[in-house]
C-alpha positions, 0 to 999 in steps of 0.5 A: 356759851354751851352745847346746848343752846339752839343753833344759829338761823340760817345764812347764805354762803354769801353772809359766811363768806364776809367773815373773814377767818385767817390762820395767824401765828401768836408772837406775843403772850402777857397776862391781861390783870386789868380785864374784867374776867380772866384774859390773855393779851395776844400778838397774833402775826397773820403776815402779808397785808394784814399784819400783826394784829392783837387780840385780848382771849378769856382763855386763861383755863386751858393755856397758859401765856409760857405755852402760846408763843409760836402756835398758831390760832383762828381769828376773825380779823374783819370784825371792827376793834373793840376796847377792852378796858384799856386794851384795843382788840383787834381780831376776834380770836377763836375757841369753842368750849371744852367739857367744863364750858371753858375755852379751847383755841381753835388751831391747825393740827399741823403747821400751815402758811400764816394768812391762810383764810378759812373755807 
């Protein structure tokens, strides 16, 4: 995904609202060798009823399995799994691209209540 592509159509607040974007805490890193593409397997605590929950992230480029443990991340938890190779991704983890079209997580510039739903 690029800059440069068209934005997406139009939705109501209402179709916003069904995605369900929570703050979770990363309590788990590994590398993820069996993925097609570079990837990190997460284990993302988003607390109270949702839990802990995993995530596979192609954010190799610009973080590093030592340096994720105890941050926090943005993730989509109301998506269905999907398989990835042998792995079950359970939240769509967040990121936007950086100057070099590779991917930066989307965190909280401070610490913040794990569970903590985006609006």
């Amino acid at each position: 995904m690029s800059t440069s592509e068209t934005p997406a159509p139009q939705i109501s607040f209402d179709e916003f609202m069904k995605v369900d974007i929570r703050v979770g805490t990363v309590i788990a890193a590994e590398p993820f060798p069996e993925a097609r593409k570079p990837a990190i397997k997460l284990k993302i605590d988003f607390g109270g009823e949702i839990g802990v929950k995993r995530s596979s992230a192609q954010i190799t480029e610009n973080h590093s399995v030592d340096t994720l443990v105890g941050s926090q991340v943005l993730a989509v938890v109301n998506f269905p799994p999907r398989q990835i190779g042998p792995f079950m991704s359970e939240v769509l983890t967040l990121g936007v691209p950086d100057g070099n079209g590779k991917v930066m997580l989307i965190r909280p510039d401070r610490a913040v209540t794990i569970g903590g739903r985006l609006y």
